[in-house]
C-alpha positions in Angstrom: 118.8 97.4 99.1 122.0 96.6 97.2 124.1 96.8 100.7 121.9 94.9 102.8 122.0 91.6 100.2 125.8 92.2 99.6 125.9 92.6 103.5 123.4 89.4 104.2 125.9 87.5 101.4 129.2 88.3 103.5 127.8 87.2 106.9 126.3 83.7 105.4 129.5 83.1 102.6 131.1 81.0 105.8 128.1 78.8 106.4 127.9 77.9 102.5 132.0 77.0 102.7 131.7 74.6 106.0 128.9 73.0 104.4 131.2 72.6 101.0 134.0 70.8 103.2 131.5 69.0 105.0 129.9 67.9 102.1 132.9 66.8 100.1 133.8 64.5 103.6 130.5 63.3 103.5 131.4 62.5 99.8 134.6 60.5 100.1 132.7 58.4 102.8 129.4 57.5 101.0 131.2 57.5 97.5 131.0 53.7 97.5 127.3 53.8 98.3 124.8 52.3 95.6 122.6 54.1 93.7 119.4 53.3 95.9 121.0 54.7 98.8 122.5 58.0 97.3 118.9 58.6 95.9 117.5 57.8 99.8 119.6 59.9 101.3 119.0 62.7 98.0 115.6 62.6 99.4 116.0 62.7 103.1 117.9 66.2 102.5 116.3 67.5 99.8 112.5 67.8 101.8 114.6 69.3 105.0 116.3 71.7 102.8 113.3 73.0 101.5 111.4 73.1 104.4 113.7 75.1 106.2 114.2 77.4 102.9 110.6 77.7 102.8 110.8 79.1 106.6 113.5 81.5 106.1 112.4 82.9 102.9 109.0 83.6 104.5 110.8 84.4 107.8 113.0 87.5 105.6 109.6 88.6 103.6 107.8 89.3 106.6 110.9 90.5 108.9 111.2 93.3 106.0 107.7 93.8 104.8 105.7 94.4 108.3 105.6 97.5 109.9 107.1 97.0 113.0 107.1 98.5 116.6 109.7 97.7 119.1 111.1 94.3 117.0 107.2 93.5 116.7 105.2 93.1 113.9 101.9 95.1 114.1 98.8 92.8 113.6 97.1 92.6 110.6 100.4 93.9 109.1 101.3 91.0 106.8 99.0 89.0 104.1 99.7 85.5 104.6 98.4 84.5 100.7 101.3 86.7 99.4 103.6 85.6 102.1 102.9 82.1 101.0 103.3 82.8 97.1 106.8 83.8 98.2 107.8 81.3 100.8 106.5 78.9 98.5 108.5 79.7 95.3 111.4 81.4 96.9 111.8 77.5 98.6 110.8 74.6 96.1 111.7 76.3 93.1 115.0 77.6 94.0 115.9 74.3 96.1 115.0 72.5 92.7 117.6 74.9 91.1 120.1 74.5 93.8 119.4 70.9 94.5 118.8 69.1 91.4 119.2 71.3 88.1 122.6 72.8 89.1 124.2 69.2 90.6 122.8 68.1 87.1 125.1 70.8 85.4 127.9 69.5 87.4 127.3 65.8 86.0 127.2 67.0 82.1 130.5 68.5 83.1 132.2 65.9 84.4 130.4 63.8 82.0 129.2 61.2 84.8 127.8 57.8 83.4 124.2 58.1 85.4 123.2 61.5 85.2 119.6 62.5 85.6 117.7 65.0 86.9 115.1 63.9 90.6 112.6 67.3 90.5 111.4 66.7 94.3 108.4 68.6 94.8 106.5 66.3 91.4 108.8 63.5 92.1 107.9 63.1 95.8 105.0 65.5 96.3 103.7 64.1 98.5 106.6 64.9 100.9 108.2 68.2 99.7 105.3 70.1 99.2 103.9 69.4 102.9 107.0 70.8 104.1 107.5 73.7 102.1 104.0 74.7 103.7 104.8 74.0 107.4 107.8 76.2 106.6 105.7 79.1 105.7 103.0 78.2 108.5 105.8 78.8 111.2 107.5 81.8 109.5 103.8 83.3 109.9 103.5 83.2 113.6 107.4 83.1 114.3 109.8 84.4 112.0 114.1 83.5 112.3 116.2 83.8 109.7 119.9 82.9 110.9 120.1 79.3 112.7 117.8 78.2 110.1 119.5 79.8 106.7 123.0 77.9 108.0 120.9 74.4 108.8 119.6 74.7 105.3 122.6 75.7 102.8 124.4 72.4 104.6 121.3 70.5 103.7 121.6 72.0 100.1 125.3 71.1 99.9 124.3 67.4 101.0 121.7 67.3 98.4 123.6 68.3 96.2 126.4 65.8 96.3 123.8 62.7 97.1 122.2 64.3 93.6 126.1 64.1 92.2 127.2 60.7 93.9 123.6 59.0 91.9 125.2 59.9 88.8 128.8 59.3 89.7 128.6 55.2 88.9 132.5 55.1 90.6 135.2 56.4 92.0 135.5 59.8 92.1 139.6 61.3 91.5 141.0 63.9 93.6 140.8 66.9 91.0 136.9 66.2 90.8 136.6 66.6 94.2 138.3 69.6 94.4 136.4 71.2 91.1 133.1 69.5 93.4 134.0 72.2 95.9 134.4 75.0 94.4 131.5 74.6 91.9 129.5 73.6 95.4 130.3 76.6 96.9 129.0 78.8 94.5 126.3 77.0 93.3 124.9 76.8 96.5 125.5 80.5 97.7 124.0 81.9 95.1 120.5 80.0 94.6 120.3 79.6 98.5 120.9 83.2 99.1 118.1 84.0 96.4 115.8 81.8 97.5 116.1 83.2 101.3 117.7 87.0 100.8 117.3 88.3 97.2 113.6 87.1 96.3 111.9 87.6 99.5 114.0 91.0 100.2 113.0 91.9 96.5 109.4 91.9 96.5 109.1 93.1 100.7 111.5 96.2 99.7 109.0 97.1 96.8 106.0 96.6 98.7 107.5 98.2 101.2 108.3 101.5 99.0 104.9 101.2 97.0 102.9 101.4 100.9 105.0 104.7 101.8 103.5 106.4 98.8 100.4 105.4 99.3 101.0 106.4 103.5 103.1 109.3 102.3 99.9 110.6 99.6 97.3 110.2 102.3 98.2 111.5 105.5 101.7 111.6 106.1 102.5 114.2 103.0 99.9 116.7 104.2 101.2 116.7 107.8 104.4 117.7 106.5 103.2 120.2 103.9 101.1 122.0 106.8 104.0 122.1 109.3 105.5 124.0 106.7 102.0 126.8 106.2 100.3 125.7 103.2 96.7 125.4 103.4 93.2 126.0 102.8 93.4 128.8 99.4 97.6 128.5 99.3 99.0 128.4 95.4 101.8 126.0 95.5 104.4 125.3 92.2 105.8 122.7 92.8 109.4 122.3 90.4 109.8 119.2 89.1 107.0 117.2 90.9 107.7 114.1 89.2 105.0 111.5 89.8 103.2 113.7 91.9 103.9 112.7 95.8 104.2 116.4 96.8 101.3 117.5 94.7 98.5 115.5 95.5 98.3 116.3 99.1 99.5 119.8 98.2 96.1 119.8 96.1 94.0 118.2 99.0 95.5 121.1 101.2 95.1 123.5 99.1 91.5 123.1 98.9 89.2 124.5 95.8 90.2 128.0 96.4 93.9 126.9 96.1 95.8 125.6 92.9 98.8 123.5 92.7 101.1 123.8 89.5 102.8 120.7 88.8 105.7 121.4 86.9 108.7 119.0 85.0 110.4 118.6 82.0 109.1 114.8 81.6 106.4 114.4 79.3 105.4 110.0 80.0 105.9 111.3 84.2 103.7 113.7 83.8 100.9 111.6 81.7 101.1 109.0 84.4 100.6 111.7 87.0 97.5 113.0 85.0 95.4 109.6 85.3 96.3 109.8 88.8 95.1 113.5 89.0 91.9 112.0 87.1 91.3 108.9 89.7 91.7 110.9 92.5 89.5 113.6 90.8 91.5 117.1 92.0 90.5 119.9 89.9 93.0 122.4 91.4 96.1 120.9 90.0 97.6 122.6 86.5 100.2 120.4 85.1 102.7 122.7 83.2 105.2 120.3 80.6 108.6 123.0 80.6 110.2 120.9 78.1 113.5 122.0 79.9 112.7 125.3 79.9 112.6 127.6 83.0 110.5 130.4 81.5 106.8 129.6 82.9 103.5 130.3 82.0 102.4 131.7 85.3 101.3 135.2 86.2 103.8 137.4 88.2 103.1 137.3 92.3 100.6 134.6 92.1 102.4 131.8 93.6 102.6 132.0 97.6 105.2 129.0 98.0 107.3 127.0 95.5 108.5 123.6 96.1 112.6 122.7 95.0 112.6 119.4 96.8 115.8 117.5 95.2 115.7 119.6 91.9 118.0 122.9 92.1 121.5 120.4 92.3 124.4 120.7 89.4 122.7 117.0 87.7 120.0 119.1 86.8 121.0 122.4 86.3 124.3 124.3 85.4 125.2 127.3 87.2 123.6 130.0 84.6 120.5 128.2 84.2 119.9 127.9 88.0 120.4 131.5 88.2 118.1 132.2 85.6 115.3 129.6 87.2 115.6 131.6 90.3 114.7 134.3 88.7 111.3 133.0 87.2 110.4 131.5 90.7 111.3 135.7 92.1 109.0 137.0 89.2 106.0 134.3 90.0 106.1 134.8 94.0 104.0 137.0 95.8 105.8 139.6 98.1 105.4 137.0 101.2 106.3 134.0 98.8 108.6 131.4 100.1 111.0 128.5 99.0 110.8 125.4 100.4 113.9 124.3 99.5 115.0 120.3 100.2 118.9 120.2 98.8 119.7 116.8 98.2 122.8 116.3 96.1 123.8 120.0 97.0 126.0 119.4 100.4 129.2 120.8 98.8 127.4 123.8 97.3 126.8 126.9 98.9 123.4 127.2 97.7 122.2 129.5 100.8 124.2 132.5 99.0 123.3 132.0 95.6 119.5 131.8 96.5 120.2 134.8 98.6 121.5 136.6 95.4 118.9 135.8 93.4 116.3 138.1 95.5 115.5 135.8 98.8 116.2 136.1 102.7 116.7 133.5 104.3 114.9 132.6 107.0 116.4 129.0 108.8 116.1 125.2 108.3 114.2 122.9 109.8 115.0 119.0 110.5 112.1 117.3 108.8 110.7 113.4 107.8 109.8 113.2 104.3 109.8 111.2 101.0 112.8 110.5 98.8 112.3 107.9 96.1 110.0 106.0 97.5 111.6 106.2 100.9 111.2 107.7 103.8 114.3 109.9 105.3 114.9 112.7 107.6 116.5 115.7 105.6 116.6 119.6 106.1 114.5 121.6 105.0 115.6 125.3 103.8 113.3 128.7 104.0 113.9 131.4 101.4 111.3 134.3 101.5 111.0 136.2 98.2 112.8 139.9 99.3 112.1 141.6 95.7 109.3 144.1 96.1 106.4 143.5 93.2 106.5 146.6 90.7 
């Protein structure tokens, strides 16, 4: 998420300078004008910026949010009462920020003799409000993002220095113009790229990541679990579940004459993962708190596959301990057991020996789509069947 803002920021940084030069030559020629007509013209761009704010921060939460086939949104995809709670705050209240509380900052500081502060949406509700919502209306059916974001941060800049020029009371000297656009600059990026990047990006990229657990916990984890052999009566371990995403539809394919162990060192993940155990009421699922240690209380050959999906890397485990692991997961696997083995963090280690060491064969890797962190990407998948014969 971090590299698409930074990347969204670098493509719309020259928009948000062009509107700072054109703003400070809109300044030298209306910085004459009265009060009265600095306020006018305050409020014919202030109720266009926000409108077209309102229609690209809308436009970005549903671009990002919606599943999508092809470039098109499916129907029914997007709620347009949340989409509205964001259009609509993600606009007015950041265009107030941008708008009228930071040109207000810029007065104080240059200590200007008619400094107030014009809130537009009580102000003029009337106006702004309206316009806010026929922003969102249009993102709903036809979502843009990049004329509109550039036609916007110039109406910002304008606002801003219409705001300014109200307060200004008379001529403004050379060095104030040029602190005016540098302080524009930023203080229009910033809140403008919020209102239609950051916020709306924000809350679609964590709805986004909260709907692939719930797709990955209801179908979409037990179609990759299968594909891999367990089923109906299989005992799975599964090493440092965390939160649960590979146990619960473990549990469901396992079935009552299975059993799932779900096993990690964190005490609070694993309480959270018991009330979900308890909501989704699975009674096939041991939870097994190691407290860091590998030594587990399972019996010898009962396990038929053990899960080490982003676990068995060197920010986890050092070399001996690994080694000593291995061993636990060799005494607690049947003589068909197998490792499922997803090494993430592990590319410059040569795991495939080590496990083969430690009493496994390997037996290939397969390109598979699963979850990481919320997320879902494609990673390999490595087999290790348990070659130690039981005594």
């Amino acid at each position: 998420m971090v590299k698409q803002i930074l990347r969204e920021l670098r493509v719309h940084a020259p928009f948000t300078f062009a509107g700072a030069l054109m703003g400070i030559a809109v300044m030298m020629i209306f910085q004459g004008a009265s009060k009265d007509l600095s306020y006018k013209m305050f409020y014919l761009f202030h109720p266009m910026h926000v409108f077209l704010s309102a229609l690209v921060t809308a436009s970005v939460f549903r671009l990002h949010k919606c599943k999508r086939i092809n470039g098109k949104c499916l129907r029914g995809g997007c709620n347009f009462w949340l989409l509205f709670l964001i259009g609509y705050l993600g606009s007015v209240g950041i265009a107030t920020i941008s708008d009228s509380l930071v040109p207000y900052l810029g007065e104080f500081l240059l200590d200007m003799p008619e400094r107030s502060i014009h809130i537009g949406f009580i102000e003029k509700w009337w106006l702004v409000n309206p316009l806010a919502f026929a922003g969102i209306a249009i993102a709903y059916f036809k979502p843009g993002t990049r004329f509109p974001h550039m036609g916007h941060v110039l109406l910002s800049t304008w606002a801003s220095l219409f705001h300014i020029l109200m307060a200004a009371g008379s001529r403004i000297s050379l060095l104030s113009y040029l602190v005016i656009m540098v302080f524009l600059f930023f203080a229009v990026l910033i809140p403008c790229c919020v209102s239609d990047i950051v916020f709306p990006m924000f809350f679609a990229l964590r709805i986004k990541r909260e709907k692939n657990m719930l797709d990955w916990i209801k179908i979409d984890g037990e179609i990759f679990l299968a594909s891999l052999g367990i089923g109906k009566g299989s005992v799975v371990l599964d090493f440092g579940c965390g939160g649960g995403n590979y146990v619960m539809p473990a549990a469901r394919l396992a079935g009552k004459k299975g059993k799932v162990y779900a096993v990690d060192r964190n005490t609070n993940v694993l309480g959270r993962l018991k009330e979900r155990i308890a909501l989704e009421k699975l009674r096939n699922i041991e939870i097994i708190d190691t407290g860091g240690d590998v030594k587990l209380p399972i019996a010898e050959g009962s396990v038929d596959f053990v899960l080490l999906l982003d676990v068995l890397h060197s920010n986890y485990f050092e070399v001996e301990s690994r080694k000593n692991l291995l061993g636990e997961i060799c005494r607690v696997l049947n003589k068909n057991g197998l490792i499922i083995l997803f090494p993430k963090h592990m590319e410059n280690e040569n795991f495939i020996e080590e496990i083969v060491k430690s009493g496994f064969i390997y037996k290939g890797k397969y390109l598979k789509t699963l979850l990481h962190d919320k997320n879902y990407e494609e990673g390999n998948i490595y087999i290790f069947q348990r070659a130690v014969s039981q005594e």
